[in-house]
Each structure stands twice: as C-alpha cells, then as structure tokens.
C-alpha positions in Angstrom: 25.6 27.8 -6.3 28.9 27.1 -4.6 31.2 24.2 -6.1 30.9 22.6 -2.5 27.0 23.1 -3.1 27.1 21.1 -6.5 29.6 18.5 -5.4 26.7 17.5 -2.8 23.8 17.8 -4.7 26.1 15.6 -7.5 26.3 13.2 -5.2 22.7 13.1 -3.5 21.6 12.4 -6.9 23.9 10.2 -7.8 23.5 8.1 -5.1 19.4 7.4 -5.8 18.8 5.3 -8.2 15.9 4.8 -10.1 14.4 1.2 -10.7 12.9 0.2 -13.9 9.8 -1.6 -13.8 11.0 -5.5 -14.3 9.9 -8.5 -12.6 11.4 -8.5 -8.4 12.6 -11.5 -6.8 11.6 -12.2 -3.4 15.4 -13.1 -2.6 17.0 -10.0 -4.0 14.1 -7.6 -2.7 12.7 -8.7 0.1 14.0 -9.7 4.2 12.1 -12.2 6.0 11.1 -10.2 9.2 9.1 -12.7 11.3 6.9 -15.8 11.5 9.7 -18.7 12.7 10.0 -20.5 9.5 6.0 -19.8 8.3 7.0 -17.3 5.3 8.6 -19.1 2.7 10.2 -18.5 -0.8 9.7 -20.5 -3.3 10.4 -21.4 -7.8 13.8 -19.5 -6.9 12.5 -16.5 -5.8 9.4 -16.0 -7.9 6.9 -17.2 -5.3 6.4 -15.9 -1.1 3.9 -17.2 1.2 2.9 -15.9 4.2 1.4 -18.3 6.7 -0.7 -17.8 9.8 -1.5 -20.5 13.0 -2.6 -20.8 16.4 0.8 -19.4 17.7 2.0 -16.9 15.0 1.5 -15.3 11.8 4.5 -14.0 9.4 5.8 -11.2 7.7 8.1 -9.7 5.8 9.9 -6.4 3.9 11.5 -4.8 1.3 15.4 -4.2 1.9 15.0 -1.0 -0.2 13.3 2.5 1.0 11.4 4.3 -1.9 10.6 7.7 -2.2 7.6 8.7 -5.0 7.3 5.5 -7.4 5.0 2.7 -9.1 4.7 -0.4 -6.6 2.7 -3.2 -7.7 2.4 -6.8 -6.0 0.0 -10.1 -7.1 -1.6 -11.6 -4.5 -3.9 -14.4 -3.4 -5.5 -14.0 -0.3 -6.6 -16.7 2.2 -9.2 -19.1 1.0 -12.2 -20.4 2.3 -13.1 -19.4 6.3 -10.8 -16.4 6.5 -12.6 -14.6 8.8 -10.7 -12.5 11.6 -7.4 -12.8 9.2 -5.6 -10.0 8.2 -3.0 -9.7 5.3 -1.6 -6.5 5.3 0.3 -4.7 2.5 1.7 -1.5 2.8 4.1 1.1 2.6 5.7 3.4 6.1 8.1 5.3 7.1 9.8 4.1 10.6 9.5 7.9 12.3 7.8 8.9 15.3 5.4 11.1 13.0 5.6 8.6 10.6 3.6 8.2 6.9 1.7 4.9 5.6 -0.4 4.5 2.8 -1.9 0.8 3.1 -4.2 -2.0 1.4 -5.6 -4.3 4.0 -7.6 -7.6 3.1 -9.7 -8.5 5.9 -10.7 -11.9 5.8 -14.5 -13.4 6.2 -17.0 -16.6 6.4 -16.9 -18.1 3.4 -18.5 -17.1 1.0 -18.3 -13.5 2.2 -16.7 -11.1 0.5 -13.4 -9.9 1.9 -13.3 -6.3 2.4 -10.6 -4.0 1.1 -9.0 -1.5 3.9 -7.6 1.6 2.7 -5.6 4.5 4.6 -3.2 7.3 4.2 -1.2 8.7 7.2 1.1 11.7 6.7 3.2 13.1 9.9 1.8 10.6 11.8 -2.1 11.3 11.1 -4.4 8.7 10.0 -7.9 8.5 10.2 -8.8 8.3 6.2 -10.1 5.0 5.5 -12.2 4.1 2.7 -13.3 0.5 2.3 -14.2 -1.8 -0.5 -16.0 -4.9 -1.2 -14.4 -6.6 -4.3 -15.7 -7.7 -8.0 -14.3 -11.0 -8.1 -12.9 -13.7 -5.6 -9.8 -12.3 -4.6 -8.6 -16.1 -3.1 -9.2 -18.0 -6.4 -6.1 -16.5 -8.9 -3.7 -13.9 -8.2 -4.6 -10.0 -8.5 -2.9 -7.0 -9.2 -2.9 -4.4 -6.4 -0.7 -1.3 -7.2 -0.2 2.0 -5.4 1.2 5.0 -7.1 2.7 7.7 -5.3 4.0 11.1 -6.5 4.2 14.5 -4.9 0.7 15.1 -6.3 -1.2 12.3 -5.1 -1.6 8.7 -4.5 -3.6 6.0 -6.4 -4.7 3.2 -5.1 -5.3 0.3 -8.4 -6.6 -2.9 -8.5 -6.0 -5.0 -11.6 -5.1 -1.5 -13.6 -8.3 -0.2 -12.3 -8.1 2.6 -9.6 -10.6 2.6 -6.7 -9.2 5.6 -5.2 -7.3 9.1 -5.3 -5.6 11.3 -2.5 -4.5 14.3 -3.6 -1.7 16.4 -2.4 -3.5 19.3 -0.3 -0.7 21.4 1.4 -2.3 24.4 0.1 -4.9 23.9 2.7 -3.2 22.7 5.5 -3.6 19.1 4.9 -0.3 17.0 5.3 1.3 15.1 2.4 3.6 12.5 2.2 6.8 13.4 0.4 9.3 13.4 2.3 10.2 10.4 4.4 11.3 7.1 2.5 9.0 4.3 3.5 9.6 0.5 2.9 7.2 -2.2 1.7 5.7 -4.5 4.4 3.6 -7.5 4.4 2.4 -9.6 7.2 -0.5 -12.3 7.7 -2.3 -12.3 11.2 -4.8 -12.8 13.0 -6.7 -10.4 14.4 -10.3 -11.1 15.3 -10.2 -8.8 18.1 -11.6 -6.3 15.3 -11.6 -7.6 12.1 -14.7 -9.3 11.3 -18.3 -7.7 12.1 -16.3 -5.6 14.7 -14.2 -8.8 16.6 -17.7 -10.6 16.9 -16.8 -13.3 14.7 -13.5 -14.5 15.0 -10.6 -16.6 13.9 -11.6 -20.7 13.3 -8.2 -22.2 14.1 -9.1 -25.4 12.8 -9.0 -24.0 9.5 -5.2 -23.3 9.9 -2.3 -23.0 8.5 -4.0 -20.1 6.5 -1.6 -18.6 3.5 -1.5 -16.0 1.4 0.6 -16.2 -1.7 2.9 -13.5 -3.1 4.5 -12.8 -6.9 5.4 -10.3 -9.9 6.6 -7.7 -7.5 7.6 -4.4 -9.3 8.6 -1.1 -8.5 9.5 1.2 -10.9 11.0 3.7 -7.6 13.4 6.2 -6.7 15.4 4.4 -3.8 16.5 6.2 -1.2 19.0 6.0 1.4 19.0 8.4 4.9 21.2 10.6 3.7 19.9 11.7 0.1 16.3 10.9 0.6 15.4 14.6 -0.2 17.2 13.8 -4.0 14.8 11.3 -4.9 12.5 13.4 -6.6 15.1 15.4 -8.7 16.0 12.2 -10.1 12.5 11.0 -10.5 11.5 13.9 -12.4 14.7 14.3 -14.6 14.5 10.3 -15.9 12.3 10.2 -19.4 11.3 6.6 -17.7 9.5 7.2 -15.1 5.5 8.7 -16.5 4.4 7.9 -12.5 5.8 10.5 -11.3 3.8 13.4 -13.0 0.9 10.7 -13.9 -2.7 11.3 -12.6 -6.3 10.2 -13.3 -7.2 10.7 -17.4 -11.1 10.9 -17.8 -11.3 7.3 -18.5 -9.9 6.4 -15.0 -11.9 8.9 -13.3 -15.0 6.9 -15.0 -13.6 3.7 -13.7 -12.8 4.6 -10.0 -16.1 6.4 -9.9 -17.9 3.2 -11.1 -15.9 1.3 -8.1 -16.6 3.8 -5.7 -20.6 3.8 -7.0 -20.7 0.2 -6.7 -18.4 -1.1 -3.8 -17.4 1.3 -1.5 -18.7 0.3 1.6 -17.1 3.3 4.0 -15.4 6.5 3.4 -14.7 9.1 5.5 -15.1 11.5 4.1 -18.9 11.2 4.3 -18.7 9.9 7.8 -20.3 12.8 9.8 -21.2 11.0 13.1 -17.5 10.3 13.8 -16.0 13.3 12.3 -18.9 15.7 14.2 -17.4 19.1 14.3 -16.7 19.0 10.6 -15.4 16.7 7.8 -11.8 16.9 7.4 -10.9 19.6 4.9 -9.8 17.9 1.9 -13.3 16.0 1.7 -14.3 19.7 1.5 -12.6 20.0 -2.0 -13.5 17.2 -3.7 -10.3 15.4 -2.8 -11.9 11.8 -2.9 -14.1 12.2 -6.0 
C-alpha cells in the first residue's frame, strides 16, 4: 500500500468513532424534525414525547449516522384507545435505493393488543414483514426495544429477548445492508387509512393529544460521516468494546426467539404463499427466519 493509500485509510478511520454504550440525552443526540411544538424534551434531556392531534403528529432524529452497532430505546406507547395510531422507530438510509430496518407499534381499541411491525429493506427492497402481538402491556411502563446490526445479520430484541433474526444472504443473491449509514427516526401519527383491521377502524380524535414517551437511549455505534462511511466497520471490528459487531444468536436466544415466534407471531412472510405466488423469497428458503 502506497503512503498516499495509508494517509487515507488513517484518516477514514480516524475520523469514525465508535460510541460506548452509556445513557443518550435527547438534547445532545437527537433534532426535533417536526410536529410544531408537539415533541417535547423534558428532566434535562432524559425524557422525549411525541404527541399526536387532529392537525399533526410529531417526530424526530438522531444527529448522528451509524453504520453496524447496538441501538436500544425505552418506550411507552400510547394508552388506552390507540387505534389507527402509529409510532414508528426505525433506522434508514436517505438514498434513492435506500436501506430500513424498522419496529412499528400500531395502535388498537382498548384492550387490544398492539401489534408489533417488523421490516428490513436493503437497496431499496422491502416486503419482509413479520408481526407480533406482545406479552405484556406495552402502554403501562417503559420497554426495551433494541436492534442489533452487524455485517452478519440483524436482531430484532425486546426487553433482552429477541423475536427475530435476518441474516446476511449475499451468497444467494439476497441484498444486505452494510453499506449506507442510516439515522434513527421516530415519529407518532395517525394513520387509520391502514393501520387497524386494514383502515376499518380508525383514529377516535376525541381521545387526543395521544403521546408516546421516549428514554435510556443508547447506541454503542460506529458513526459515520459521508466521506468515511465505508471505515466504519474496520473500526468496529478492531475495538475490544464492541461484542455486537461479531455477536449472533447462542442456543439460549435461539430458544427464546423461537418461543416468541411459536407464541406471537401473527404474520411472516416468509410463509406467506398467497402474496408471494411464484415462490417465497429465497432466504425463507434457507432457514433465514428460524
């Protein structure tokens, strides 16, 4: 390698850092991106809400992009009549083939459960949904929802305990993401169009302002910037701190997701042969989503 070559690579990797897992505040990590005074941070940074009416919900994202880490997030969804209501939480990339991987919470009558949305898009292609009904009231305390993402595959926690695993299946033609930086996004709306029985039930207003609260945000990350995105996972893999980034499924986990999967999965693609009729897609094939 040329000195110009190492100079670069030098400074690639010097310039993305790897966070330590430690408690975020909402005023150092997060931008306030819409909602006209409805999203609100509170206890000096500790505490966001997200609120939604009649004329608006609310939103909001991380100032940092990450590339491979831990991200985990407490929250307490809307209470009572949510139904129609959407709080999204995610992570995405901003190109035109872009790459998401998302938990959505879509609200319900009361006492209803919610149901937990699931998806991965790489280079822009979606379509891998699995969905969840929950074991406990996800409006009553806060919970712990958690995605990890390394070059081998993505996890998908609740309260420490994974519900699902996409793996990284290049080696079949399937698309992975790992390589475009994505941001974290949140946003509360309303969107009983589809949300609820399929849009037939929708969004009681007179139950609003609905919130969902926010706290203990921690991402032990590789942040990126535009230009040294692609250094990320050098860094990742050379730091004796960061476990996530070679970490997958121990027997014990593979128990636990399979007894969430047994018990409240309530839709997964992968098994969905009326919509997907001239085959299942071809990581289902190998046992991708155990």
């Amino acid at each position: 390698m040329g000195s110009v070559s190492k100079l670069y690579l030098l400074v690639s990797l010097m310039a993305c850092s790897v966070l330590l897992a430690s408690a975020g505040n909402f005023y150092r990590d997060m931008d306030i991106t819409w909602g006209d005074g409805r999203d609100k941070i509170l206890n000096n940074g500790q505490l966001l809400t997200l609120s939604l009416d009649k004329p608006s919900g609310s939103g909001f994202q991380s100032k940092n992009e990450y590339l491979f880490g831990k991200i985990d997030m407490q929250i307490k969804l809307v209470p009572g009549n949510s139904a129609s209501t959407v709080t999204a939480y995610y992570l995405s990339s901003q190109e035109p083939t872009h790459d998401e991987i998302d938990f959505e919470f879509l609200g319900n009558l009361s006492g209803d459960p919610y149901t937990l949305h699931t998806n991965v898009f790489s280079q822009g292609k979606g379509n891998r949904e699995q969905q969840f009904h929950l074991w406990f009231d996800p409006t009553a305390h806060f919970h712990t929802y958690s995605i990890l993402w390394n070059p081998q595959r993505i996890i998908f926690s609740v309260n420490g305990t994974p519900i699902r695993e996409f793996k990284n299946s290049e080696s079949i033609g399937v698309p992975f993401p790992k390589s475009q930086p994505m941001r974290i996004y949140s946003s509360l709306w309303n969107a009983d169009d589809w949300a609820t029985r399929g849009g037939l039930v929708k969004t009681d207003l007179s139950h609003a302002p609905f919130t969902a609260s926010y706290r203990n945000f921690n991402a032990n990350a590789c942040v990126a910037t535009p230009s040294t995105a692609s250094s990320c996972a050098a860094k990742s893999k050379a730091s004796g701190n960061n476990a996530w980034f070679s970490q997958e499924l121990d027997s014990t986990n593979q128990k636990r997701m399979r007894w969430v999967q047994k018990n409240y999965m309530i839709y997964n693609y992968c098994t969905d042969k009326k919509r997907f009729s001239q085959g299942i897609p071809s990581e289902c094939a190998t046992a991708n989503l155990s």
